[in-house]
N, C-alpha and C positions, 0 to 999 in steps of 0.2 A: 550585802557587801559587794560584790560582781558587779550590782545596779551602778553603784558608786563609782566602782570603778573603771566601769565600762562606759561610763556616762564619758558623752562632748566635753564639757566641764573641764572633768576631771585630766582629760587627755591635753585640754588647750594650758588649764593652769602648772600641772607636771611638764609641756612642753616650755612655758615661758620658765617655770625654773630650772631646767637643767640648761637652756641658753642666758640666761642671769648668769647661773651658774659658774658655765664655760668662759662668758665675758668676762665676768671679776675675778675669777682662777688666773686669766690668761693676764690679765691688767694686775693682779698682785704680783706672779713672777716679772714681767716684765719692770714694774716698778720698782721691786725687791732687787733686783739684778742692777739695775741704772741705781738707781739710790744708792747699792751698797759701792758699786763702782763707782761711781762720782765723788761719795766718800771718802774711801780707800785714797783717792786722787790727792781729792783737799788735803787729807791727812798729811799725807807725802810729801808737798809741796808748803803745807806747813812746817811741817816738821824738817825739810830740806830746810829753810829759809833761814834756819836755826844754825847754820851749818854754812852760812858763808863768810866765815870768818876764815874758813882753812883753806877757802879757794887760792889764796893770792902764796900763799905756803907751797899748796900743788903746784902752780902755776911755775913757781921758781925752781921746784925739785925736777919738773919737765926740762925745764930750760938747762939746766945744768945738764941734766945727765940724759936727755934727748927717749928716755925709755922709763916705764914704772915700775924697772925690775928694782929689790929693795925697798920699794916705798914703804910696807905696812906696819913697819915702829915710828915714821915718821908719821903715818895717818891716824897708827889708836892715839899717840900721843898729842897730837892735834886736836880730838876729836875729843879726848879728855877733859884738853885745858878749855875747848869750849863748851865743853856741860859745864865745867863748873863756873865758866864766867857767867854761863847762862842760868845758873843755880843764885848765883849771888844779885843776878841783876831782878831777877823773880819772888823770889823766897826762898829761905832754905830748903822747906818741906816739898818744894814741885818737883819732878819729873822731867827729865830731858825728851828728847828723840829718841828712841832705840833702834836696831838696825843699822847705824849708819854705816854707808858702804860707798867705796871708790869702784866705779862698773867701767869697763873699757869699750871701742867704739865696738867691739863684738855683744855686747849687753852684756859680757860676762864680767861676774863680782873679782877683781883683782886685791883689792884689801877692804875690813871689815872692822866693824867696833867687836863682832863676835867672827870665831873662826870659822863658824858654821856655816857661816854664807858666802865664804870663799872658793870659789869657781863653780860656783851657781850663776845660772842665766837667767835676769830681771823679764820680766815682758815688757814689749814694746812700750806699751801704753804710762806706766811706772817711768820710764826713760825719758817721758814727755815733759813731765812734772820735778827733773832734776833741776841741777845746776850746769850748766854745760861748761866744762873748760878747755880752753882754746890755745893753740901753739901758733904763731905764724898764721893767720886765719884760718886753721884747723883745727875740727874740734878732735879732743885726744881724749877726752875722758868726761866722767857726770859725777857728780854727788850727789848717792842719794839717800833718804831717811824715812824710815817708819813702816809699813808694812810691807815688804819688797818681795815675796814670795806668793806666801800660801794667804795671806789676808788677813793674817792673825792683827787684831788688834787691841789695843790696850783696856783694861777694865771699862772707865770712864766713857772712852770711844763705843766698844759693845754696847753699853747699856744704851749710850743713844740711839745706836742703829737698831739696837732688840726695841726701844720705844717706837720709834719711826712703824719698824713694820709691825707691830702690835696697832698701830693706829690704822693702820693700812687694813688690818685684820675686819679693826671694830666699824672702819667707816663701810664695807665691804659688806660683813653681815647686815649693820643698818638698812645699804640700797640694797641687797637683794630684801629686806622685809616691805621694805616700802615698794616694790616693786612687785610683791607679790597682793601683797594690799592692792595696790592702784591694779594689777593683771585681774583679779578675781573681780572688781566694782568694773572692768572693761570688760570681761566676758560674762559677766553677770545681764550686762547690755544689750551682747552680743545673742547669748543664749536662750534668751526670756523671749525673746520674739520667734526665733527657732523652736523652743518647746512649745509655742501658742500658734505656732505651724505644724505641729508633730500633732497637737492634740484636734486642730480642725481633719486632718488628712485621715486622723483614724476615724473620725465623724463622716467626711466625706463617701469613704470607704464604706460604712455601714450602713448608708443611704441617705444619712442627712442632709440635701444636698442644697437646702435653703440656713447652712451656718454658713457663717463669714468672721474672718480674722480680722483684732482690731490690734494693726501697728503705729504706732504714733513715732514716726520718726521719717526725716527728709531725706535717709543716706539709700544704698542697697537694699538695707533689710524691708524700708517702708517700701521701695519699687517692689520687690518679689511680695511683701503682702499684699499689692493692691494686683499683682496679676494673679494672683494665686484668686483672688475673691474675685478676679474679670475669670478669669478660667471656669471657675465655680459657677459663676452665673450662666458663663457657656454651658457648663453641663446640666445645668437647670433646665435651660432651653431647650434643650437636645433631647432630654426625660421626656418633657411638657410635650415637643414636636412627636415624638416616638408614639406615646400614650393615646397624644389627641389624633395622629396618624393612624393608629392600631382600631380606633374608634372608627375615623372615617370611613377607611378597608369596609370594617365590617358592617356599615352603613352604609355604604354605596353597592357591598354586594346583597344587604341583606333584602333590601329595596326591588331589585329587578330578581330574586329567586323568592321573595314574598311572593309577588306578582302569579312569577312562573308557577307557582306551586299552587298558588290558590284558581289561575286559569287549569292546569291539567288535573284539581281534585276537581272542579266543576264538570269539565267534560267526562271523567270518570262517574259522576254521580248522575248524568245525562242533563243538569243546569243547560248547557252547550253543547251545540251537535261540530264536530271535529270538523268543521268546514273548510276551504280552503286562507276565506278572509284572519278565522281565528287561527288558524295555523301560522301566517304568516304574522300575527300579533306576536305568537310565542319566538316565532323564529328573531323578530327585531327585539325582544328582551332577550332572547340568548345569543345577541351580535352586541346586545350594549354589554353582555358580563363580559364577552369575549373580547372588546374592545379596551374594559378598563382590566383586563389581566393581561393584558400584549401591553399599554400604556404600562403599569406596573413594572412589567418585567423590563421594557425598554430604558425607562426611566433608571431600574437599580443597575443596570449592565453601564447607565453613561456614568454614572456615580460612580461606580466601583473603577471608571474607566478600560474597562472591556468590550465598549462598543465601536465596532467593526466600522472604519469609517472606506467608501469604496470611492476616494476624490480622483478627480482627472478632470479636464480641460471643460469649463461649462461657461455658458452664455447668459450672464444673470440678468440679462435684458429680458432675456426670452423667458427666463423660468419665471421670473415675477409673473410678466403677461399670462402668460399661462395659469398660473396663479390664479390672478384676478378672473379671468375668464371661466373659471370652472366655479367659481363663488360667486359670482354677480345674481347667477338664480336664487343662489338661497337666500344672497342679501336682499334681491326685492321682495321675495316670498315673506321675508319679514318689515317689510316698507321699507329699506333702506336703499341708499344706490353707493354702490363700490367703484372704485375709478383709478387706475395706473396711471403716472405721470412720473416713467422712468426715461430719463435719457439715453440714448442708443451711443453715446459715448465712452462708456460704461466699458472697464474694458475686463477682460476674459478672467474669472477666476479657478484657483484648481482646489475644487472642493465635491464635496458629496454631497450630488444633485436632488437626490430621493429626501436627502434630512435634510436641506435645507429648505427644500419645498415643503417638505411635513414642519416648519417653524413657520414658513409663512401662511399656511394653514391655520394653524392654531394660534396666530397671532390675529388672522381677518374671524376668522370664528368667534373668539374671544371679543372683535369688537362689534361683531355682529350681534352677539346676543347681550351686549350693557348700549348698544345704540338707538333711542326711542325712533319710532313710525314716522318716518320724512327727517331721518339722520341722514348722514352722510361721511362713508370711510373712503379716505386715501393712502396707496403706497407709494412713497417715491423713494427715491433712493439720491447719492450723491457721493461725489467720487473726494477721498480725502490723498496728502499723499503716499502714506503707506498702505489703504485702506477703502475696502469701499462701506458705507454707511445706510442701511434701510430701510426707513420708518415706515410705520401703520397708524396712521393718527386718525382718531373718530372726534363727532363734536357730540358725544352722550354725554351719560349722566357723570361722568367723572367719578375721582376714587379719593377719600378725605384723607387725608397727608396722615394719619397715623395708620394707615392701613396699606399704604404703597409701599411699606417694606417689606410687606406677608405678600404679596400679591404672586411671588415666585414659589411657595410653601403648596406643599402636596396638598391636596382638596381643598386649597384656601379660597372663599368665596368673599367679594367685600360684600355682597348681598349674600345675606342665607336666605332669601324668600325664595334665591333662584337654585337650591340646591337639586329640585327636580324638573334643571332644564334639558336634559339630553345630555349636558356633559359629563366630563367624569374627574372635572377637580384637577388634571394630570398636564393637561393642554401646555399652561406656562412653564410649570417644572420643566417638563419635558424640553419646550423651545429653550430654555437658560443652559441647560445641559448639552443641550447638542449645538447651539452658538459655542459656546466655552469648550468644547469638544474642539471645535475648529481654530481654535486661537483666539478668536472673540469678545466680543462683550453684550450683553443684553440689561436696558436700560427704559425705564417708567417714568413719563413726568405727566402728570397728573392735577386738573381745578376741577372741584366741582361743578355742577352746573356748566361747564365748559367742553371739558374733555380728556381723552386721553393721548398719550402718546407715546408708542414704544418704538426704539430703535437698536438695531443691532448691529454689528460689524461683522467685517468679514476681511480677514489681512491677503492685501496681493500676491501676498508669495504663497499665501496656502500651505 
Protein backbone atom coordinates (compact mmCIF):
# COMPACT_ATOMS: atom_id res chain seq x y z
CA UNK A 1 0.00 0.00 0.00
CA UNK A 2 3.08 2.66 0.67
CA UNK A 3 4.27 1.35 -2.85
CA UNK A 4 0.98 2.84 -4.13
CA UNK A 5 1.17 5.48 -2.51
CA UNK A 6 4.41 6.61 -2.52
CA UNK A 7 4.62 5.90 -6.34
CA UNK A 8 5.05 9.23 -9.13
CA UNK A 9 1.74 8.13 -10.16
CA UNK A 10 0.09 8.35 -7.64
CA UNK A 11 1.50 11.95 -6.33
CA UNK A 12 0.96 13.46 -10.16
CA UNK A 13 -2.78 12.09 -10.33
CA UNK A 14 -3.80 13.29 -6.39
CA UNK A 15 -1.83 16.56 -7.43
CA UNK A 16 -4.12 17.03 -10.80
CA UNK A 17 -7.22 16.41 -8.60
CA UNK A 18 -6.92 18.59 -5.82
CA UNK A 19 -5.99 21.56 -8.51
CA UNK A 20 -9.34 20.23 -10.61
CA UNK A 21 -10.53 20.46 -7.52
CA UNK A 22 -9.54 23.96 -6.44
CA UNK A 23 -10.48 25.13 -10.08
CA UNK A 24 -14.30 23.98 -9.97
CA UNK A 25 -14.69 24.76 -6.22
CA UNK A 26 -13.48 28.43 -7.05
CA UNK A 27 -15.68 28.53 -10.49
CA UNK A 28 -18.90 27.10 -8.73
CA UNK A 29 -18.72 29.93 -5.99
CA UNK A 30 -17.94 32.35 -8.26
CA UNK A 31 -20.66 31.25 -10.53
CA UNK A 32 -23.18 30.53 -7.69
CA UNK A 33 -22.65 34.13 -6.40
CA UNK A 34 -23.00 36.10 -10.07
CA UNK A 35 -25.88 33.70 -11.13
CA UNK A 36 -27.56 34.17 -7.84
CA UNK A 37 -26.93 38.11 -8.20
CA UNK A 38 -27.87 38.55 -11.61
CA UNK A 39 -30.97 36.89 -10.64
CA UNK A 40 -31.84 38.48 -7.64
CA UNK A 41 -31.47 41.69 -10.15
CA UNK A 42 -33.81 40.17 -13.03
CA UNK A 43 -36.11 39.44 -10.51
CA UNK A 44 -36.29 42.97 -9.20
CA UNK A 45 -36.46 44.81 -12.18
CA UNK A 46 -39.11 42.51 -13.16
CA UNK A 47 -41.07 42.60 -10.60
CA UNK A 48 -40.47 46.59 -10.24
CA UNK A 49 -41.80 46.96 -13.85
CA UNK A 50 -45.01 45.49 -12.30
CA UNK A 51 -45.25 48.61 -10.39
CA UNK A 52 -45.27 51.50 -12.64
CA UNK A 53 -48.43 52.19 -12.74
CA UNK A 54 -47.92 54.16 -9.27
CA UNK A 55 -45.11 56.21 -10.48
CA UNK A 56 -47.20 59.05 -11.86
CA UNK A 57 -49.43 58.97 -8.34
CA UNK A 58 -45.79 59.49 -6.43
CA UNK A 59 -44.78 61.91 -8.86
CA UNK A 60 -48.00 64.17 -8.08
CA UNK A 61 -47.87 63.36 -4.10
CA UNK A 62 -44.17 64.99 -4.50
CA UNK A 63 -45.23 67.92 -6.37
CA UNK A 64 -47.89 68.83 -4.02
CA UNK A 65 -46.57 68.49 -0.88
CA UNK A 66 -42.61 68.90 -1.97
CA UNK A 67 -41.51 66.00 0.98
CA UNK A 68 -42.59 61.97 1.45
CA UNK A 69 -43.64 62.70 4.94
CA UNK A 70 -47.36 60.92 4.98
CA UNK A 71 -47.08 59.11 1.81
CA UNK A 72 -47.43 55.37 3.16
CA UNK A 73 -51.48 54.85 2.91
CA UNK A 74 -51.10 56.61 -0.15
CA UNK A 75 -48.43 53.80 -1.50
CA UNK A 76 -49.94 50.47 0.17
CA UNK A 77 -53.04 51.69 -1.37
CA UNK A 78 -51.52 52.09 -4.74
CA UNK A 79 -49.72 49.37 -4.65
CA UNK A 80 -52.97 47.29 -3.86
CA UNK A 81 -54.99 48.44 -6.65
CA UNK A 82 -52.04 47.48 -8.77
CA UNK A 83 -51.80 43.81 -7.72
CA UNK A 84 -55.03 43.44 -8.30
CA UNK A 85 -55.18 45.11 -11.91
CA UNK A 86 -52.29 43.02 -12.38
CA UNK A 87 -54.04 39.90 -10.86
CA UNK A 88 -56.97 40.35 -13.32
CA UNK A 89 -54.91 41.16 -16.28
CA UNK A 90 -52.82 37.69 -15.69
CA UNK A 91 -55.07 35.25 -14.08
CA UNK A 92 -56.63 35.07 -11.06
CA UNK A 93 -54.46 32.33 -9.44
CA UNK A 94 -50.88 34.31 -10.17
CA UNK A 95 -48.92 36.09 -7.67
CA UNK A 96 -47.96 39.72 -7.70
CA UNK A 97 -44.55 41.27 -6.56
CA UNK A 98 -43.89 41.11 -3.00
CA UNK A 99 -41.76 43.58 -1.25
CA UNK A 100 -42.80 46.65 -2.88
CA UNK A 101 -41.09 49.55 -1.38
CA UNK A 102 -40.76 53.54 -1.79
CA UNK A 103 -36.55 53.88 -0.98
CA UNK A 104 -35.45 57.50 -0.73
CA UNK A 105 -32.26 59.13 -2.33
CA UNK A 106 -30.43 57.80 1.18
CA UNK A 107 -31.37 54.00 0.01
CA UNK A 108 -33.51 53.93 2.87
CA UNK A 109 -37.09 52.15 2.60
CA UNK A 110 -39.51 55.26 3.38
CA UNK A 111 -42.98 53.21 2.75
CA UNK A 112 -43.70 49.61 2.11
CA UNK A 113 -46.40 46.96 0.98
CA UNK A 114 -45.08 45.39 4.35
CA UNK A 115 -44.10 47.33 7.55
CA UNK A 116 -41.12 45.25 8.02
CA UNK A 117 -39.11 46.87 5.56
CA UNK A 118 -39.66 50.27 6.75
CA UNK A 119 -36.33 52.11 7.46
CA UNK A 120 -34.24 49.50 6.08
CA UNK A 121 -31.50 50.32 3.74
CA UNK A 122 -31.63 48.56 0.10
CA UNK A 123 -28.05 47.94 -1.37
CA UNK A 124 -26.78 49.87 -3.85
CA UNK A 125 -26.93 47.42 -6.49
CA UNK A 126 -31.08 46.73 -5.79
CA UNK A 127 -31.38 50.68 -6.30
CA UNK A 128 -30.07 50.06 -9.92
CA UNK A 129 -32.79 48.02 -11.06
CA UNK A 130 -35.67 50.47 -9.64
CA UNK A 131 -37.79 52.90 -11.09
CA UNK A 132 -36.38 56.27 -10.53
CA UNK A 133 -38.54 59.16 -9.82
CA UNK A 134 -37.75 62.50 -10.54
CA UNK A 135 -38.89 66.25 -9.32
CA UNK A 136 -37.62 69.26 -11.34
CA UNK A 137 -34.71 66.98 -12.94
CA UNK A 138 -34.03 65.42 -9.54
CA UNK A 139 -34.37 62.21 -8.73
CA UNK A 140 -36.39 62.00 -5.24
CA UNK A 141 -37.12 58.55 -4.77
CA UNK A 142 -37.07 54.66 -6.50
CA UNK A 143 -39.66 52.00 -6.56
CA UNK A 144 -38.78 49.01 -5.86
CA UNK A 145 -40.06 45.22 -5.82
CA UNK A 146 -39.24 41.78 -4.99
CA UNK A 147 -36.14 40.63 -3.04
CA UNK A 148 -34.92 43.87 -1.55
CA UNK A 149 -32.87 42.64 1.58
CA UNK A 150 -31.79 39.42 2.52
CA UNK A 151 -32.43 37.58 -1.08
CA UNK A 152 -35.20 35.73 0.09
CA UNK A 153 -36.95 34.64 -2.86
CA UNK A 154 -40.11 33.20 -3.94
CA UNK A 155 -40.90 29.45 -4.12
CA UNK A 156 -40.99 29.30 -8.08
CA UNK A 157 -37.87 31.69 -8.11
CA UNK A 158 -35.76 29.20 -5.56
CA UNK A 159 -36.48 26.18 -7.20
CA UNK A 160 -34.95 27.65 -10.37
CA UNK A 161 -31.82 28.92 -8.91
CA UNK A 162 -31.48 25.46 -6.54
CA UNK A 163 -31.79 23.94 -10.51
CA UNK A 164 -29.27 26.18 -12.02
CA UNK A 165 -26.66 25.41 -9.29
CA UNK A 166 -27.39 21.69 -8.93
CA UNK A 167 -26.33 21.76 -12.70
CA UNK A 168 -23.42 23.69 -11.99
CA UNK A 169 -22.93 20.89 -9.32
CA UNK A 170 -23.37 17.83 -11.82
CA UNK A 171 -21.52 19.40 -14.82
CA UNK A 172 -18.52 20.16 -12.30
CA UNK A 173 -18.32 16.41 -11.02
CA UNK A 174 -18.50 15.31 -14.71
CA UNK A 175 -15.18 17.65 -15.73
CA UNK A 176 -13.42 16.86 -12.73
CA UNK A 177 -13.95 12.71 -13.83
CA UNK A 178 -13.18 13.47 -17.24
CA UNK A 179 -10.30 15.21 -16.23
CA UNK A 180 -9.18 12.72 -14.17
CA UNK A 181 -9.61 10.00 -16.79
CA UNK A 182 -7.69 12.11 -19.47
CA UNK A 183 -4.76 13.11 -16.24
CA UNK A 184 -4.23 9.25 -15.46
CA UNK A 185 -4.14 8.13 -19.81
CA UNK A 186 -1.32 11.62 -19.72
CA UNK A 187 0.69 10.36 -16.79
CA UNK A 188 0.34 6.92 -17.75
CA UNK A 189 2.45 8.48 -20.70
CA UNK A 190 4.33 10.29 -18.87
CA UNK A 191 5.34 7.54 -16.30
CA UNK A 192 5.96 4.39 -18.51
CA UNK A 193 8.89 5.78 -19.90
CA UNK A 194 10.23 6.99 -16.32
CA UNK A 195 9.72 3.51 -14.98
CA UNK A 196 11.54 1.95 -18.06
CA UNK A 197 14.21 4.43 -16.98
CA UNK A 198 14.07 3.39 -13.17
CA UNK A 199 14.34 -0.22 -14.31
CA UNK A 200 17.54 0.34 -16.82
CA UNK A 201 19.38 2.62 -13.94
CA UNK A 202 18.80 -0.44 -11.52
CA UNK A 203 20.40 -2.75 -14.33
CA UNK A 204 22.99 -0.20 -14.88
CA UNK A 205 23.89 -0.15 -11.34
CA UNK A 206 24.24 -3.87 -11.00
CA UNK A 207 26.68 -3.89 -13.98
CA UNK A 208 24.71 -4.47 -16.81
CA UNK A 209 26.13 -1.90 -18.61
CA UNK A 210 25.34 -3.37 -22.25
CA UNK A 211 21.03 -2.58 -21.56
CA UNK A 212 19.59 0.10 -23.28
CA UNK A 213 16.14 1.93 -22.94
CA UNK A 214 13.70 1.86 -25.59
CA UNK A 215 11.53 5.32 -25.70
CA UNK A 216 9.49 5.78 -28.69
CA UNK A 217 8.41 9.26 -28.43
CA UNK A 218 9.84 12.92 -30.04
CA UNK A 219 9.20 15.07 -26.88
CA UNK A 220 11.74 15.38 -23.64
CA UNK A 221 11.11 11.92 -22.38
CA UNK A 222 12.57 10.43 -25.89
CA UNK A 223 15.80 13.23 -25.64
CA UNK A 224 16.66 11.98 -21.93
CA UNK A 225 16.18 8.17 -23.28
CA UNK A 226 18.42 8.48 -26.00
CA UNK A 227 21.18 10.37 -23.65
CA UNK A 228 20.59 8.20 -20.94
CA UNK A 229 21.55 5.01 -23.63
CA UNK A 230 24.59 7.70 -25.15
CA UNK A 231 25.59 7.96 -21.33
CA UNK A 232 25.40 4.19 -21.03
CA UNK A 233 27.54 3.50 -24.01
CA UNK A 234 29.93 6.04 -22.47
CA UNK A 235 30.29 3.91 -19.62
CA UNK A 236 30.59 0.82 -21.79
CA UNK A 237 33.48 2.43 -23.13
CA UNK A 238 35.11 3.71 -20.14
CA UNK A 239 34.67 -0.47 -18.42
CA UNK A 240 36.04 -1.75 -21.98
CA UNK A 241 39.12 1.30 -21.72
CA UNK A 242 39.66 0.48 -17.83
CA UNK A 243 39.81 -3.47 -18.43
CA UNK A 244 41.70 -3.56 -21.66
CA UNK A 245 44.08 -0.73 -19.83
CA UNK A 246 44.37 -2.96 -16.68
CA UNK A 247 45.49 -5.72 -19.22
CA UNK A 248 48.01 -3.49 -21.00
CA UNK A 249 49.69 -2.13 -17.38
CA UNK A 250 50.18 -5.68 -16.71
CA UNK A 251 51.52 -6.52 -20.21
CA UNK A 252 53.86 -4.11 -20.71
CA UNK A 253 55.24 -4.46 -17.24
CA UNK A 254 55.09 -8.10 -17.33
CA UNK A 255 57.30 -8.27 -20.46
CA UNK A 256 60.53 -6.19 -19.27
CA UNK A 257 60.41 -8.18 -15.41
CA UNK A 258 59.85 -11.45 -17.50
CA UNK A 259 62.99 -10.46 -19.08
CA UNK A 260 64.57 -9.27 -15.86
CA UNK A 261 63.78 -12.17 -14.00
CA UNK A 262 64.81 -14.83 -16.30
CA UNK A 263 68.30 -12.65 -17.19
CA UNK A 264 69.33 -12.53 -13.14
CA UNK A 265 67.88 -16.51 -12.51
CA UNK A 266 70.41 -17.29 -15.43
CA UNK A 267 73.28 -15.37 -13.86
CA UNK A 268 72.22 -16.97 -10.53
CA UNK A 269 72.47 -20.47 -11.98
CA UNK A 270 76.06 -19.44 -13.67
CA UNK A 271 73.90 -19.67 -17.53
CA UNK A 272 75.82 -15.82 -17.49
CA UNK A 273 78.71 -14.54 -16.01
CA UNK A 274 77.63 -10.99 -14.32
CA UNK A 275 79.60 -8.98 -16.94
CA UNK A 276 79.63 -5.49 -17.42
CA UNK A 277 77.84 -5.82 -21.17
CA UNK A 278 74.85 -7.98 -19.40
CA UNK A 279 74.70 -5.76 -16.74
CA UNK A 280 74.03 -2.88 -18.67
CA UNK A 281 71.27 -5.23 -20.58
CA UNK A 282 69.51 -5.38 -17.08
CA UNK A 283 70.13 -2.00 -16.28
CA UNK A 284 68.07 -0.74 -19.93
CA UNK A 285 65.09 -3.15 -18.92
CA UNK A 286 64.89 -1.58 -15.51
CA UNK A 287 64.95 2.12 -17.37
CA UNK A 288 62.10 0.84 -19.71
CA UNK A 289 59.97 -0.29 -16.38
CA UNK A 290 61.19 2.94 -14.90
CA UNK A 291 60.15 4.85 -17.96
CA UNK A 292 56.62 3.43 -18.34
CA UNK A 293 55.89 3.97 -14.48
CA UNK A 294 57.07 7.88 -14.63
CA UNK A 295 54.97 7.90 -18.20
CA UNK A 296 51.98 6.30 -16.00
CA UNK A 297 52.22 8.46 -13.20
CA UNK A 298 52.65 11.52 -15.35
CA UNK A 299 49.94 10.87 -17.61
CA UNK A 300 47.22 10.13 -14.30
CA UNK A 301 48.52 13.62 -12.53
CA UNK A 302 47.51 15.66 -16.19
CA UNK A 303 44.08 13.66 -16.11
CA UNK A 304 43.28 14.36 -12.74
CA UNK A 305 44.66 17.92 -13.62
CA UNK A 306 47.30 18.16 -10.89
CA UNK A 307 50.11 18.66 -13.17
CA UNK A 308 52.40 21.31 -12.14
CA UNK A 309 52.81 23.40 -15.13
CA UNK A 310 56.37 25.77 -14.72
CA UNK A 311 55.23 28.37 -18.05
CA UNK A 312 57.18 31.80 -18.55
CA UNK A 313 58.50 33.36 -21.46
CA UNK A 314 59.91 30.59 -24.27
CA UNK A 315 61.27 30.87 -27.91
CA UNK A 316 59.20 28.20 -29.76
CA UNK A 317 61.53 28.73 -32.61
CA UNK A 318 64.36 27.59 -30.71
CA UNK A 319 62.58 24.74 -28.81
CA UNK A 320 61.33 23.04 -31.98
CA UNK A 321 65.16 23.34 -33.47
CA UNK A 322 66.30 21.99 -30.68
CA UNK A 323 63.99 19.36 -30.96
CA UNK A 324 64.69 18.31 -34.13
CA UNK A 325 68.36 18.48 -33.60
CA UNK A 326 68.62 15.88 -30.84
CA UNK A 327 66.26 13.38 -32.97
CA UNK A 328 67.82 13.64 -36.26
CA UNK A 329 70.39 10.69 -34.92
CA UNK A 330 67.88 8.45 -34.12
CA UNK A 331 65.74 9.11 -37.10
CA UNK A 332 68.73 8.22 -39.48
CA UNK A 333 69.64 5.32 -37.25
CA UNK A 334 66.41 4.17 -38.50
CA UNK A 335 66.83 5.37 -42.27
CA UNK A 336 64.64 8.18 -42.02
CA UNK A 337 65.76 11.99 -42.31
CA UNK A 338 63.86 14.49 -39.95
CA UNK A 339 63.89 18.27 -41.00
CA UNK A 340 62.56 21.86 -39.15
CA UNK A 341 60.99 24.38 -41.41
CA UNK A 342 59.85 26.64 -38.63
CA UNK A 343 59.73 30.41 -39.31
CA UNK A 344 61.64 32.67 -36.96
CA UNK A 345 58.69 34.92 -37.00
CA UNK A 346 57.04 33.01 -34.73
CA UNK A 347 56.59 34.96 -31.86
CA UNK A 348 57.35 34.34 -28.08
CA UNK A 349 54.93 31.98 -26.23
CA UNK A 350 54.39 31.62 -22.22
CA UNK A 351 54.23 28.19 -21.62
CA UNK A 352 56.08 25.08 -20.16
CA UNK A 353 59.16 24.58 -21.95
CA UNK A 354 60.32 21.02 -20.59
CA UNK A 355 56.23 19.60 -21.54
CA UNK A 356 56.20 21.04 -24.53
CA UNK A 357 59.40 19.71 -25.60
CA UNK A 358 58.49 16.15 -24.13
CA UNK A 359 55.17 16.57 -26.78
CA UNK A 360 57.24 17.26 -29.44
CA UNK A 361 59.23 14.38 -28.61
CA UNK A 362 56.83 12.00 -28.59
CA UNK A 363 55.14 13.21 -31.46
CA UNK A 364 58.80 12.88 -33.80
CA UNK A 365 59.31 9.38 -32.03
CA UNK A 366 55.84 8.21 -32.73
CA UNK A 367 56.59 9.20 -36.42
CA UNK A 368 59.81 7.66 -36.26
CA UNK A 369 58.97 4.39 -35.51
CA UNK A 370 55.47 3.86 -38.25
CA UNK A 371 58.08 5.72 -40.89
CA UNK A 372 59.53 3.01 -43.38
CA UNK A 373 63.56 3.14 -44.43
CA UNK A 374 64.10 6.27 -46.84
CA UNK A 375 60.84 8.10 -45.07
CA UNK A 376 60.75 11.35 -44.34
CA UNK A 377 59.43 13.56 -41.11
CA UNK A 378 58.83 17.32 -40.99
CA UNK A 379 57.92 19.89 -38.30
CA UNK A 380 56.74 23.17 -39.01
CA UNK A 381 54.85 25.19 -37.48
CA UNK A 382 52.48 28.56 -38.40
CA UNK A 383 51.37 31.43 -36.76
CA UNK A 384 47.35 31.73 -36.52
CA UNK A 385 45.74 34.89 -34.95
CA UNK A 386 45.09 33.86 -31.51
CA UNK A 387 47.43 31.06 -31.79
CA UNK A 388 50.35 29.35 -32.80
CA UNK A 389 49.97 25.89 -34.78
CA UNK A 390 52.70 22.81 -34.92
CA UNK A 391 52.61 20.05 -37.12
CA UNK A 392 54.78 16.73 -37.30
CA UNK A 393 53.83 15.28 -40.57
CA UNK A 394 55.57 11.91 -41.89
CA UNK A 395 54.89 10.23 -45.41
CA UNK A 396 54.62 6.38 -43.62
CA UNK A 397 52.52 3.74 -43.48
CA UNK A 398 49.55 5.79 -42.47
CA UNK A 399 46.69 5.05 -39.94
CA UNK A 400 43.04 3.44 -41.35
CA UNK A 401 40.26 5.99 -40.52
CA UNK A 402 38.60 3.61 -37.92
CA UNK A 403 41.52 3.51 -35.88
CA UNK A 404 42.53 7.37 -35.80
CA UNK A 405 40.16 7.74 -33.02
CA UNK A 406 42.04 5.29 -30.60
CA UNK A 407 45.30 6.66 -31.50
CA UNK A 408 45.14 9.08 -28.28
CA UNK A 409 44.10 5.78 -25.99
CA UNK A 410 46.68 4.41 -23.35
CA UNK A 411 48.91 1.54 -24.99
CA UNK A 412 46.85 1.92 -28.16
CA UNK A 413 48.93 0.46 -30.98
CA UNK A 414 47.22 0.76 -34.76
CA UNK A 415 50.04 -1.96 -35.43
CA UNK A 416 50.15 -4.73 -32.64
CA UNK A 417 53.05 -6.37 -34.49
CA UNK A 418 55.06 -3.29 -33.00
CA UNK A 419 53.91 -3.78 -29.36
CA UNK A 420 57.66 -4.62 -28.69
CA UNK A 421 59.18 -1.72 -30.20
CA UNK A 422 60.71 0.22 -27.17
CA UNK A 423 57.77 2.20 -26.57
CA UNK A 424 55.38 2.14 -23.87
CA UNK A 425 51.93 2.82 -25.37
CA UNK A 426 51.80 6.35 -23.24
CA UNK A 427 53.86 8.74 -25.81
CA UNK A 428 50.38 10.28 -27.37
CA UNK A 429 48.15 10.16 -24.30
CA UNK A 430 50.72 11.82 -22.76
CA UNK A 431 51.33 14.77 -25.73
CA UNK A 432 47.04 15.11 -25.78
CA UNK A 433 47.13 15.89 -22.10
CA UNK A 434 49.81 18.12 -21.59
CA UNK A 435 48.76 20.25 -25.16
CA UNK A 436 45.09 20.44 -23.44
CA UNK A 437 46.85 21.18 -20.13
CA UNK A 438 48.06 24.41 -21.94
CA UNK A 439 44.81 25.46 -23.53
CA UNK A 440 45.26 23.62 -26.55
CA UNK A 441 44.34 21.16 -29.07
CA UNK A 442 45.89 17.96 -30.36
CA UNK A 443 44.76 16.77 -33.69
CA UNK A 444 45.43 13.44 -36.30
CA UNK A 445 44.73 13.46 -39.90
CA UNK A 446 45.71 10.41 -41.31
CA UNK A 447 45.78 8.03 -45.42
CA UNK A 448 47.11 5.24 -45.67
CA UNK A 449 49.86 4.34 -47.69
CA UNK A 450 50.35 8.30 -47.55
CA UNK A 451 50.83 9.50 -44.22
CA UNK A 452 50.42 10.98 -41.08
CA UNK A 453 49.71 14.21 -39.66
CA UNK A 454 49.54 15.59 -36.32
CA UNK A 455 49.09 19.08 -35.18
CA UNK A 456 48.79 20.88 -32.04
CA UNK A 457 48.17 24.36 -30.63
CA UNK A 458 49.34 26.49 -28.54
CA UNK A 459 47.18 30.01 -27.44
CA UNK A 460 49.28 33.36 -27.34
CA UNK A 461 48.26 34.38 -24.28
CA UNK A 462 49.36 31.25 -22.55
Amino acid sequence: MQKIFGSFRFKLITSLFLVVLVILTSIYFVINRTTESEFKDYVIRGNTNQMKGIEEHLVDYYKENQTWNGVEKLFQSQVSDQLRGNRRGIGQGSAGPQNVALVGTDRVVIAASGEALIGEKVPSGAIEQGISIEFNGEKVGTILAGPLLHGDLDQPEQQFLDTVNRTILISGAIGLGIALILGWLLFRQLTQPLNKLTRATEKISSGALDHRVSIEAYDELGALGDSFNQMTENLQESENIRKRMISDIAHELRTPLTVLSGEVEAIREGVYEPTDEKLEEIQEDLNLLNRLIEDLRELTLAEAGELQLNQGPTNIVNLINRAADRLKGVARGEGTELRADVPESLPELTIDADRILQVVNNLVKNAIRHTEEGGEITITAEERPDLVRVIVEDNGEGIPPEKVKHVFDRFYRADSSRSGDGGSGLGLSIAKELVEAHGGEILVDSEVGVGTSVAFTLPKSG
